[in-house]
MDTraj code that builds the backbone (N, CA, C; nanometers):
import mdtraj as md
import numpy as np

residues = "UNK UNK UNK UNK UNK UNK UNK UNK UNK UNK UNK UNK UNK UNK UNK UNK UNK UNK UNK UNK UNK UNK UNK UNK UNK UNK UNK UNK UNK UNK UNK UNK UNK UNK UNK UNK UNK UNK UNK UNK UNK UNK UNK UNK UNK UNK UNK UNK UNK UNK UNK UNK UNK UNK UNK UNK UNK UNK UNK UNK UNK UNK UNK UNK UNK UNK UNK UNK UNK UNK UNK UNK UNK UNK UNK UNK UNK UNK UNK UNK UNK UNK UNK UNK UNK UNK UNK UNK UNK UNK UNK UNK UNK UNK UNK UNK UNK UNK UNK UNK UNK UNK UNK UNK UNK UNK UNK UNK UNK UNK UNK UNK UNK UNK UNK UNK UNK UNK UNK UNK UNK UNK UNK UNK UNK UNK UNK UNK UNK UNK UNK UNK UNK UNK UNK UNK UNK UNK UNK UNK UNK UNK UNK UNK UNK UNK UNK UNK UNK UNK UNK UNK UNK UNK UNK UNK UNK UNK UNK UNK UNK UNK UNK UNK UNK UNK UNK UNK UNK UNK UNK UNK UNK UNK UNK UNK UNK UNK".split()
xyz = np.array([
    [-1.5776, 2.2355, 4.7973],
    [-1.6198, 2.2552, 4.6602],
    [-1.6338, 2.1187, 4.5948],
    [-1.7421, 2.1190, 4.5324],
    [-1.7799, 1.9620, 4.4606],
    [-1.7381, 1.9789, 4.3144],
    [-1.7152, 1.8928, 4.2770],
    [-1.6963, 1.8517, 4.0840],
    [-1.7726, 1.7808, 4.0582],
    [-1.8420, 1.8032, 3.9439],
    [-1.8930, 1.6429, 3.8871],
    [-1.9116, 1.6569, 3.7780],
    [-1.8691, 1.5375, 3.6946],
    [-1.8678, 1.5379, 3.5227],
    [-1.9735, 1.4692, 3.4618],
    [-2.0102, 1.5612, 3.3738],
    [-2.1813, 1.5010, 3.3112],
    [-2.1115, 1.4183, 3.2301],
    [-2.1456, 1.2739, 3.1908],
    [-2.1528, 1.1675, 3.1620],
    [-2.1295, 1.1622, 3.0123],
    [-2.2206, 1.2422, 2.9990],
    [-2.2287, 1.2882, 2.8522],
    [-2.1210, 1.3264, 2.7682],
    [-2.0565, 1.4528, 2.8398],
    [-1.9801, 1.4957, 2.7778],
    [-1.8097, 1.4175, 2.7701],
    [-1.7832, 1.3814, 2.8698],
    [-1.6960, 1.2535, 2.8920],
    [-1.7188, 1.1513, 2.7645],
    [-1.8265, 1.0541, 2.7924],
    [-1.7951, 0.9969, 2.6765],
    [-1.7960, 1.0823, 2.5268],
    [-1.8708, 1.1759, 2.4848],
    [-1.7968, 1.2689, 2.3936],
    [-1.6596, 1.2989, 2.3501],
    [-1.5972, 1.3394, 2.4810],
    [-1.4730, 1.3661, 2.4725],
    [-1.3345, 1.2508, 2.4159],
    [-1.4323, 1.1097, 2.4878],
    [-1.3249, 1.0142, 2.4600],
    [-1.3827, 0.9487, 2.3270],
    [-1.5034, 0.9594, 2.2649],
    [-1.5418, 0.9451, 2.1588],
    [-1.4638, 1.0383, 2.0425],
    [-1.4188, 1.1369, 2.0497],
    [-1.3831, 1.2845, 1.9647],
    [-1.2142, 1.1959, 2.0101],
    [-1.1911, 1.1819, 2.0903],
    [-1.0097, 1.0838, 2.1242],
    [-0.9794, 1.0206, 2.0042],
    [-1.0748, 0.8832, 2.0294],
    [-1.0731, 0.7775, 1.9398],
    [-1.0437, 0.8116, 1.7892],
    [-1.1589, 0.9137, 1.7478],
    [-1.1940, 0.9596, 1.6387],
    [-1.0612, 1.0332, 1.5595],
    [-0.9420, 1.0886, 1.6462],
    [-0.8495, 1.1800, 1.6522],
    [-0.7495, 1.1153, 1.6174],
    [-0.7753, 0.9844, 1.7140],
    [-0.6248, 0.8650, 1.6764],
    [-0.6626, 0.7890, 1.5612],
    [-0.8231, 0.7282, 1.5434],
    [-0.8359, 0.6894, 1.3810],
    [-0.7649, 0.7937, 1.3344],
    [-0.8246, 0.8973, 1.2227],
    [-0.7663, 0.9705, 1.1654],
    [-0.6422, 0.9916, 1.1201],
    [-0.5772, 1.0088, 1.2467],
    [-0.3937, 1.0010, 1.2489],
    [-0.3794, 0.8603, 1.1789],
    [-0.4014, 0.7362, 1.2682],
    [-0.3693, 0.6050, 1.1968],
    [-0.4178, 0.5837, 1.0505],
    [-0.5368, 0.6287, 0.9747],
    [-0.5755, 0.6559, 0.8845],
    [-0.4694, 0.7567, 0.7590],
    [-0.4137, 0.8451, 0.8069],
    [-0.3091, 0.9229, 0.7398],
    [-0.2392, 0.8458, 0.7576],
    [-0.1686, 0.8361, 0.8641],
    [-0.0421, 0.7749, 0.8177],
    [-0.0150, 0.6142, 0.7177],
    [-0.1678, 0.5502, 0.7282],
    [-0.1769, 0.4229, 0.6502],
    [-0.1687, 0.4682, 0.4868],
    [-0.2403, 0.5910, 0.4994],
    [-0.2849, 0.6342, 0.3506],
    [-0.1144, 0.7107, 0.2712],
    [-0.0469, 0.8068, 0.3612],
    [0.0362, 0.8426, 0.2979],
    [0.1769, 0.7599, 0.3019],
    [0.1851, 0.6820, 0.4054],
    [0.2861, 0.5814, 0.4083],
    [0.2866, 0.4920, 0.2827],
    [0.1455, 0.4045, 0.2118],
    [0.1441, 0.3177, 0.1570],
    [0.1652, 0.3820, 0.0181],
    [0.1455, 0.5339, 0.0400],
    [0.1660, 0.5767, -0.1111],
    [0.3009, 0.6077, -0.1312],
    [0.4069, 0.6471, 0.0155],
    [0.5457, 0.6918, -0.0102],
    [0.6099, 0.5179, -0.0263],
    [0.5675, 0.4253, 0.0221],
    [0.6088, 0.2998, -0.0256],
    [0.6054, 0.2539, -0.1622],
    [0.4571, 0.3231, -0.2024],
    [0.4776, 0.2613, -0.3844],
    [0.5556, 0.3584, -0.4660],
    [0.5757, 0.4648, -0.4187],
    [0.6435, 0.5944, -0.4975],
    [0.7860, 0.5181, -0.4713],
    [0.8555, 0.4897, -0.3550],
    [0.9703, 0.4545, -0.3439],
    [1.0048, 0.3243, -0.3659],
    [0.9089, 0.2306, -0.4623],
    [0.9681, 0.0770, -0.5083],
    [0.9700, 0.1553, -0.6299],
    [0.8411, 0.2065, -0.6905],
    [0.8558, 0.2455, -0.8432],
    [0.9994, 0.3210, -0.8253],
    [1.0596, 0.4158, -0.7630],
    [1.1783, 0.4434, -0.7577],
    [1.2919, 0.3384, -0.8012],
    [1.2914, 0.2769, -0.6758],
    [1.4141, 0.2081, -0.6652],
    [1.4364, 0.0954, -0.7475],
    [1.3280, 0.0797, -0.8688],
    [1.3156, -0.0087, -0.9628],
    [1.3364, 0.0685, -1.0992],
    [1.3118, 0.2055, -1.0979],
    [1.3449, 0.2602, -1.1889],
    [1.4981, 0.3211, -1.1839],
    [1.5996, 0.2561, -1.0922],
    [1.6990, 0.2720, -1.0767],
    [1.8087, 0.1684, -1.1334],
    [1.7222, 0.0359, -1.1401],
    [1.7841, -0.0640, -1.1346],
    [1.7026, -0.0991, -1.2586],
    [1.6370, -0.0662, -1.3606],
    [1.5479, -0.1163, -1.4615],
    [1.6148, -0.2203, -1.5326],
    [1.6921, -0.2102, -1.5920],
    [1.7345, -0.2883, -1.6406],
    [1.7510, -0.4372, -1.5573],
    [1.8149, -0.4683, -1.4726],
    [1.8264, -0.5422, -1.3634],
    [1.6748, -0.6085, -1.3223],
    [1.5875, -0.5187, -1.2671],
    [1.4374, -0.5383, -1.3065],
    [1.3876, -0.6328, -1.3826],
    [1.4460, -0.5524, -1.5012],
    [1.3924, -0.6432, -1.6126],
    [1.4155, -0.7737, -1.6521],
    [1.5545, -0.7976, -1.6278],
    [1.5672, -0.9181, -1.6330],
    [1.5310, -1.0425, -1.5284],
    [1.5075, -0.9856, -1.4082],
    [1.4578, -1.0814, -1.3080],
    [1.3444, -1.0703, -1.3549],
    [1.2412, -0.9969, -1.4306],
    [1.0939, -1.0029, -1.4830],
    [1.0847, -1.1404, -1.5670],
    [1.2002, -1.1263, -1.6580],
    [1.1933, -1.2187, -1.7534],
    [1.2490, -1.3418, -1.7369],
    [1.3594, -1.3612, -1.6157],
    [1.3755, -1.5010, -1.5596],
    [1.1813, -1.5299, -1.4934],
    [1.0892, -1.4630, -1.4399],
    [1.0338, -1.5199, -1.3717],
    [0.8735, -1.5586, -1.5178],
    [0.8840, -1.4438, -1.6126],
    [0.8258, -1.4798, -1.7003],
    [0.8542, -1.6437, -1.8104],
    [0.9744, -1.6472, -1.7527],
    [1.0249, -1.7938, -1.8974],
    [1.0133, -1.8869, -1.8113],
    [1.0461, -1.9003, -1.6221],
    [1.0020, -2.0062, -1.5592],
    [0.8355, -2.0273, -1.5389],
    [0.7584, -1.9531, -1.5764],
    [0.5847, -2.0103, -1.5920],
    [0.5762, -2.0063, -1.7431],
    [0.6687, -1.9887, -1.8397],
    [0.6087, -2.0191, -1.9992],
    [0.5660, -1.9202, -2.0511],
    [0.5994, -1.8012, -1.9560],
    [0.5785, -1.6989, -2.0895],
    [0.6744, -1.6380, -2.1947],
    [0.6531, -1.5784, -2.3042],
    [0.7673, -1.5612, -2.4019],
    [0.8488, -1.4624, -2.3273],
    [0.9630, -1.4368, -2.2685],
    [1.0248, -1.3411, -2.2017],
    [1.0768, -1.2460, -2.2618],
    [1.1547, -1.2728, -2.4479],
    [1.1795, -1.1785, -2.4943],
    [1.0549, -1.0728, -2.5396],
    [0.9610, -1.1435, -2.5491],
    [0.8395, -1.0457, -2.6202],
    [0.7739, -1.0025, -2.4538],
    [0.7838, -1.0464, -2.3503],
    [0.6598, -0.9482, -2.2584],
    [0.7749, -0.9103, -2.1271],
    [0.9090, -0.8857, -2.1203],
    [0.9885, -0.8386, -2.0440],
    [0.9336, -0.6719, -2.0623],
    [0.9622, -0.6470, -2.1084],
    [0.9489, -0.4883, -2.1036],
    [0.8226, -0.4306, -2.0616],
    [0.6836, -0.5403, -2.1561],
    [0.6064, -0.4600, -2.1176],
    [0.5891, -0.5002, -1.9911],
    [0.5752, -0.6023, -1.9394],
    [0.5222, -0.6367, -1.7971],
    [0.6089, -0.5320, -1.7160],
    [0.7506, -0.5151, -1.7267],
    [0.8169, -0.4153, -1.6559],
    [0.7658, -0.2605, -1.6519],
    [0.7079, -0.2602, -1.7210],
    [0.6695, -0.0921, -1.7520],
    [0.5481, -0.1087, -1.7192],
    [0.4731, -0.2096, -1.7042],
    [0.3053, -0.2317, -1.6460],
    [0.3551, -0.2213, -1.4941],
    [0.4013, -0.2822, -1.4048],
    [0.4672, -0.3035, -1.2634],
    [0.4943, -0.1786, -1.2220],
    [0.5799, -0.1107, -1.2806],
    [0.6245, 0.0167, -1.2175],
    [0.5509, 0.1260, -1.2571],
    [0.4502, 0.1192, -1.3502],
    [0.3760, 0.2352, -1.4207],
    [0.2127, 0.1906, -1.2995],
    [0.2077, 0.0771, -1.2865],
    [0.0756, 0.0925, -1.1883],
    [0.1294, 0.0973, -0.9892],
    [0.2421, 0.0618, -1.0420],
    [0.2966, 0.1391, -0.8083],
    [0.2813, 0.2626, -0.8379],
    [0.3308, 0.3732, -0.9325],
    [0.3003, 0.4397, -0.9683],
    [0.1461, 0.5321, -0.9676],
    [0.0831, 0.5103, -1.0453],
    [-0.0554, 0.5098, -1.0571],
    [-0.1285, 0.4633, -0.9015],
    [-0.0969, 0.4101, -0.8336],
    [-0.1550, 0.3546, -0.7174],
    [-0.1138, 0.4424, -0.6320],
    [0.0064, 0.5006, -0.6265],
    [0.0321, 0.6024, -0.5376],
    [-0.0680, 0.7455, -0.5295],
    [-0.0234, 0.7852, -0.7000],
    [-0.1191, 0.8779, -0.7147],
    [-0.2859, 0.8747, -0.6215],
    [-0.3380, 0.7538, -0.7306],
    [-0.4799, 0.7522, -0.6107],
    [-0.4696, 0.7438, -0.5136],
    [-0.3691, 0.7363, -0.4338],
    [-0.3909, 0.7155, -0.2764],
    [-0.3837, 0.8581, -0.2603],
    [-0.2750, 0.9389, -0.3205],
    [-0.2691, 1.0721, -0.2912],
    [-0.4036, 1.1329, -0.2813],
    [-0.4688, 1.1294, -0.4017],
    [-0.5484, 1.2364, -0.4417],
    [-0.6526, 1.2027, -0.3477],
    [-0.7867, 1.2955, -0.2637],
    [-0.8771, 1.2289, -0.1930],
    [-1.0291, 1.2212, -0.3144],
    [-1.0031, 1.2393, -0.4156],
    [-1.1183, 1.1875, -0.5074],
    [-1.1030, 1.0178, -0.4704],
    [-0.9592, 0.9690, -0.5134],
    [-0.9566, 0.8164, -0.5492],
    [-0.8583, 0.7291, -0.4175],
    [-0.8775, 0.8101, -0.3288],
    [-0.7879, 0.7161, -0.1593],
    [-0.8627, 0.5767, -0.2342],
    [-1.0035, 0.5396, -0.2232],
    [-1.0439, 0.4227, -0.2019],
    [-0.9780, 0.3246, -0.2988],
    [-1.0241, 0.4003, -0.4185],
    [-0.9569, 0.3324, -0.5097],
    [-0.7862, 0.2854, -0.5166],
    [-0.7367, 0.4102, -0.4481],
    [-0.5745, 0.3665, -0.4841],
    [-0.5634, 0.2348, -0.3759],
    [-0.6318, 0.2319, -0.2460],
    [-0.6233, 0.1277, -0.1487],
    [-0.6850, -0.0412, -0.2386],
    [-0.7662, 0.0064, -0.3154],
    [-0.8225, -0.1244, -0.4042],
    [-0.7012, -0.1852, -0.4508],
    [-0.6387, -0.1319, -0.5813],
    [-0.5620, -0.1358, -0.6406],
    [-0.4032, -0.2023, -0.5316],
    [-0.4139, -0.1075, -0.4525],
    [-0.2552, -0.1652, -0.3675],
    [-0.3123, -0.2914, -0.3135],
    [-0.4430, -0.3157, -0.2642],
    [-0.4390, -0.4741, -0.2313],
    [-0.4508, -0.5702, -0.3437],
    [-0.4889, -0.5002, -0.4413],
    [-0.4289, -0.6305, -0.5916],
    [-0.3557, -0.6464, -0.5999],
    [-0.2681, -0.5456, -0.5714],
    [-0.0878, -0.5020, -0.6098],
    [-0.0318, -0.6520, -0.4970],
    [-0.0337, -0.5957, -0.3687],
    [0.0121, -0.6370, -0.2551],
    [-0.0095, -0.8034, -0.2472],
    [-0.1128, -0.8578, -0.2795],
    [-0.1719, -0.9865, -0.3405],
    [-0.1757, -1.0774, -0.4320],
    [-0.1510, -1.0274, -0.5134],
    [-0.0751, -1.0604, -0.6595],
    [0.0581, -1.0659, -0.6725],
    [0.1154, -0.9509, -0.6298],
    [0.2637, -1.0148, -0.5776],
    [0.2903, -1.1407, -0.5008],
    [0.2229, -1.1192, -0.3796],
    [0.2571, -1.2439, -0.3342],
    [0.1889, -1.3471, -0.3449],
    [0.0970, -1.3784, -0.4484],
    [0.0595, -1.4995, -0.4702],
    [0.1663, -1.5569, -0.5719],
    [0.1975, -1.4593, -0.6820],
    [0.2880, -1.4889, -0.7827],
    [0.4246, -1.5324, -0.7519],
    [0.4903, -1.4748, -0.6221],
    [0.6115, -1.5470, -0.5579],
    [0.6297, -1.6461, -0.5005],
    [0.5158, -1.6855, -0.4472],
    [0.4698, -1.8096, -0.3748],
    [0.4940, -1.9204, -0.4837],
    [0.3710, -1.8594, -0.5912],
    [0.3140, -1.9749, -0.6987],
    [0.4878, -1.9927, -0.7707],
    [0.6143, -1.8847, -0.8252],
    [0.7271, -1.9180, -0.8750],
    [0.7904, -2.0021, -0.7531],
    [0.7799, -1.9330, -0.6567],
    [0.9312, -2.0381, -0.5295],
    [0.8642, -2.2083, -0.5136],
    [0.7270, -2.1703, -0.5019],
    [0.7112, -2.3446, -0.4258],
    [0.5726, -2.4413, -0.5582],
    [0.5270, -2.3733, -0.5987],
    [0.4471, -2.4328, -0.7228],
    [0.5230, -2.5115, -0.8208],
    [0.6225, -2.3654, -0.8590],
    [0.6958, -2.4364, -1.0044],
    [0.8157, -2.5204, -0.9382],
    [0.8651, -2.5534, -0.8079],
    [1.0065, -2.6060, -0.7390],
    [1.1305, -2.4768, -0.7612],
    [1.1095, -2.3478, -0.7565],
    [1.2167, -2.2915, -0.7527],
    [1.2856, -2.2889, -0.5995],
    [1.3701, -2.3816, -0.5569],
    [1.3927, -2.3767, -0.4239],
    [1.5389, -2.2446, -0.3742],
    [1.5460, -2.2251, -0.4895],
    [1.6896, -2.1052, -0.4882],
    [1.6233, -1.9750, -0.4445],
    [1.4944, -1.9922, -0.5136],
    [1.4300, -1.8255, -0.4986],
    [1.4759, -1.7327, -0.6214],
    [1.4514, -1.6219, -0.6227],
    [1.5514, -1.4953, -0.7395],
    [1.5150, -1.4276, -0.6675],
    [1.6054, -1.2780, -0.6488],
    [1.6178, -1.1362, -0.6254],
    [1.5272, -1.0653, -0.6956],
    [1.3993, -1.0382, -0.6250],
    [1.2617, -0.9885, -0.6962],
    [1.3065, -0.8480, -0.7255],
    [1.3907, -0.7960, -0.6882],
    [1.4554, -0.6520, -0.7196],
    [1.2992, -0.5246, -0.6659],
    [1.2539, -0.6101, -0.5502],
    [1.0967, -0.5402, -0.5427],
    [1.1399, -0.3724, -0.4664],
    [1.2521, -0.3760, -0.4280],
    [1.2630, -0.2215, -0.3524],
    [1.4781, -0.2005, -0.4556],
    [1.4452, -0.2459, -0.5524],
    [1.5777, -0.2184, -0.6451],
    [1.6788, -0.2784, -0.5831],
    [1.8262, -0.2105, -0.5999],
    [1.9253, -0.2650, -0.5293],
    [1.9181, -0.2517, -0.3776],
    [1.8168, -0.1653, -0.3215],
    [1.8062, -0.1134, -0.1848],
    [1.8111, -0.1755, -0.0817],
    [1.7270, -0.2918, -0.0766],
    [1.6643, -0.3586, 0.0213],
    [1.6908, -0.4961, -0.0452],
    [1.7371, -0.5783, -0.0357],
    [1.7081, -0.7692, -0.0316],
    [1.6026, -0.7787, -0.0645],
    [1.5332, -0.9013, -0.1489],
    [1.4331, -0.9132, -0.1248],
    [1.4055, -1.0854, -0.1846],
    [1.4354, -1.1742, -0.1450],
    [1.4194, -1.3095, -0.2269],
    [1.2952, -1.3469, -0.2413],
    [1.2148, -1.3785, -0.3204],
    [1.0792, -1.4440, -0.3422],
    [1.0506, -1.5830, -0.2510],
    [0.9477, -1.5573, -0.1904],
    [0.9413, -1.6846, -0.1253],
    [0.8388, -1.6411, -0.0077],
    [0.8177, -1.6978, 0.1321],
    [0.7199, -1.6716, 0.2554],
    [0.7745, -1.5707, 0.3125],
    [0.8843, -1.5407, 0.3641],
    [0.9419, -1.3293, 0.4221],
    [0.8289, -1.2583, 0.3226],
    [0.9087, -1.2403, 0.1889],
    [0.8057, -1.1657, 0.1060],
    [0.6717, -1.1698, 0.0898],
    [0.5855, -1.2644, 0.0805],
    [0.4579, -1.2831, 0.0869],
    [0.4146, -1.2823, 0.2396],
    [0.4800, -1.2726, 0.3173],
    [0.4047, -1.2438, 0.4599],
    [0.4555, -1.0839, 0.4651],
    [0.5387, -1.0591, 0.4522],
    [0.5971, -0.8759, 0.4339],
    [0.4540, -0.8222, 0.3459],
    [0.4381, -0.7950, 0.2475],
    [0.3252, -0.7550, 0.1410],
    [0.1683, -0.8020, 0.2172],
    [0.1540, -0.9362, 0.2567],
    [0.0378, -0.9787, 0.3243],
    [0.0310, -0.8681, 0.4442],
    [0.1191, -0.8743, 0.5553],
    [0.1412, -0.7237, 0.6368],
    [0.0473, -0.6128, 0.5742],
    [0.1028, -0.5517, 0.4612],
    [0.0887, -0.4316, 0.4292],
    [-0.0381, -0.4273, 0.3900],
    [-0.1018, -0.5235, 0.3910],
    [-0.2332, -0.5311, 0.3571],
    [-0.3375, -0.4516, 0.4854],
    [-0.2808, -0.4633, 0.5999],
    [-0.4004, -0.4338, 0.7061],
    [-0.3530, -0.2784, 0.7103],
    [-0.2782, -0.1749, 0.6952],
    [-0.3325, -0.0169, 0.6364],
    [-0.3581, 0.0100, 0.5131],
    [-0.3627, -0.1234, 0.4283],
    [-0.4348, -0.0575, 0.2901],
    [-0.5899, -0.0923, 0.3593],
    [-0.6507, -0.2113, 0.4492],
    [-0.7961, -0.2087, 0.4660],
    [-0.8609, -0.0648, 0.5359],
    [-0.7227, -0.0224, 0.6291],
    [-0.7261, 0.0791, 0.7400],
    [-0.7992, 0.2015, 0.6726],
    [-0.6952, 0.2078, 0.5142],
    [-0.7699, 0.3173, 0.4267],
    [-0.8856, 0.2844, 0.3403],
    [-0.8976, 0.1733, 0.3059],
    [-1.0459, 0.1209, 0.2199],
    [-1.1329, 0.1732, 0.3077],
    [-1.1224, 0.0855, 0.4280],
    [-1.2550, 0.1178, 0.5022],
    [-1.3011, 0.2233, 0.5658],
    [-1.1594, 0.2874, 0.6272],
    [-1.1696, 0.4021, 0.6992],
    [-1.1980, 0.5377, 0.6272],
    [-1.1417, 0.5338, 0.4969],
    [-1.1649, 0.6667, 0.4616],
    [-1.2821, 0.6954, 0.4173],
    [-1.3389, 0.8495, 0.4498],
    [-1.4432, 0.9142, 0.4092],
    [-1.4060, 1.0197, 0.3606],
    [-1.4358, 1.0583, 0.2384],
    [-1.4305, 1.2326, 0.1725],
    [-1.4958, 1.2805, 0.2361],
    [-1.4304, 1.3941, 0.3342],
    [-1.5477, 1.5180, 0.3755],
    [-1.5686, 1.5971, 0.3083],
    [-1.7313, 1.6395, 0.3265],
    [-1.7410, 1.7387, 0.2357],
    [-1.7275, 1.9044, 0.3147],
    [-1.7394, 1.9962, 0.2125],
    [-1.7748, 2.1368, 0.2460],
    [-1.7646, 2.1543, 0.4264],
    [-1.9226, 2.0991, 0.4650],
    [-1.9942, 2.1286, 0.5377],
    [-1.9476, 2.0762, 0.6944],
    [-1.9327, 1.9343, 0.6648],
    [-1.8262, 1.8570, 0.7332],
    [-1.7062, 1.8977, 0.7905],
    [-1.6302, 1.9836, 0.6979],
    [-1.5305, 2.0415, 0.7116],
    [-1.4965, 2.1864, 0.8144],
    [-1.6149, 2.2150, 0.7594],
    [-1.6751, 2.3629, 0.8590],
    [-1.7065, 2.3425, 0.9893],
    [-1.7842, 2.2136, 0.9865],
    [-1.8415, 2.1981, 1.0809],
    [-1.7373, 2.1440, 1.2049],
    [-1.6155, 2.0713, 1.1539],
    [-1.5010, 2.0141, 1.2383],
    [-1.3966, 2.1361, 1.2688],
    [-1.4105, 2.2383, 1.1752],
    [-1.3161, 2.3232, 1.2186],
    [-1.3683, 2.4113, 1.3200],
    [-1.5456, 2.3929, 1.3322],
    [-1.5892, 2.5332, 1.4527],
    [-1.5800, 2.3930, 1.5840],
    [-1.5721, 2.2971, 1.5685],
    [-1.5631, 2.2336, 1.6884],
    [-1.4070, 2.2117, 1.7320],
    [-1.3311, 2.2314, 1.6587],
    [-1.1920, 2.2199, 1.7089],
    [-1.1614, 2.4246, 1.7509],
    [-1.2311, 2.5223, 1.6770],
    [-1.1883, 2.6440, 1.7309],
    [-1.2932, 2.6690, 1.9147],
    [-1.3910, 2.5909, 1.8993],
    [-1.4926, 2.6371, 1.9855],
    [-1.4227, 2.5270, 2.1463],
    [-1.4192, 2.4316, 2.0844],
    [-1.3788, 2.2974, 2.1702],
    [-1.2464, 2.2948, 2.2439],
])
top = md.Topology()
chain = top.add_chain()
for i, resn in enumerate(residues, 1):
    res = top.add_residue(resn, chain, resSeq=i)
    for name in ("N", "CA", "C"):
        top.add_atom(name, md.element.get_by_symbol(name[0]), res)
traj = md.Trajectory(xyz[None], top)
C-alpha cells in the first residue's frame, strides 16, 4: 500500500500551525500586558500615598513644583495603566491600548534613565512601579525590564486584526470541518 501527501495540503496544514501559535502568542501578549497594567495600577493604588511621594521626590529633582503636580501626575499614572488596560481588553481598541502601553513603557524608561544618570542621581529612588510588591530602583534593570515589554506590546500592534462576522464563520466551519 502506497501513501503520498499532496504538497499542498501539507504546507496548508503547517501554514494553519503557524497561524495557531501566532494567535496563542498574540493572546497571551495582549492579555498579559493588560493583567500587568491592571496589576501596577493595583499595587500603586495600595501604596498611594507612598507613590506619591516618590512622584514628588522625582518631580522637585527636574524642577517641577511637587506640592502643586504630586497628585495630579499620580492620578494621571495610575488612571492611564488603567485606561491602557481597558483598551487592550476591549477588541474595538487592542491597537490602540498597545500604542499607548509603548508610550507608557517608553516614557517610563526614558524618564528613569533621564532622573538616575542625566540629573547625577547615583542612589536611584524606589519607583514604587509594582507598589510595595516587587523592588524596583530607577535606573538600567528598569529601563531594560519595560524596554523588554515592549516586543508583546509590537506582537499586539502589529499582529492584531479585528475579525469580522464573516471571518469568524468562516474559521469556525474550518476548525468544525478540519
Amino acid at each position: 500500500m502506497s501513501f503520498s501527501l499532496d504538497p499542498g495540503l501539507l504546507s496548508s496544514a503547517i501554514e494553519m500551525n503557524y497561524s495557531k501559535i501566532f494567535r496563542i502568542i498574540l493572546l497571551i501578549s495582549r492579555f498579559g500586558l493588560a493583567a500587568l497594567f491592571l496589576f501596577t495600577a493595583g499595587a500603586k493604588l495600595s501604596i498611594v500615598k507612598a507613590f506619591a511621594a516618590n512622584v514628588a521626590e522625582l518631580l522637585s529633582a527636574t524642577g517641577f513644583n511637587q506640592t502643586r503636580w504630586m497628585w495630579p501626575v499620580t492620578v494621571a499614572v495610575i488612571a492611564t495603566e488603567i485606561i491602557t488596560a481597558i483598551l487592550l481588553l476591549l477588541p474595538r481598541t487592542v491597537r490602540a491600548g498597545a500604542l499607548l502601553a509603548a508610550a507608557l513603557l517608553i516614557g517610563f524608561s526614558a524618564y528613569g534613565l533621564y532622573y538616575r544618570y542625566g540629573l547625577g542621581n547615583t542612589e536611584g529612588l524606589e519607583c514604587g512601579c509594582f507598589g510595595g510588591i516587587i523592588a524596583s530602583q530607577l535606573g538600567v534593570t528598569t529601563a531594560l525590564r519595560n524596554l523588554a515589554l515592549l516586543l508583546p506590546t509590537f506582537i499586539v500592534f502589529f499582529g492584531y486584526r479585528r475579525q469580522s462576522q464573516s471571518t469568524i464563520r468562516t474559521l469556525e466551519q474550518v476548525d468544525v470541518t478540519g
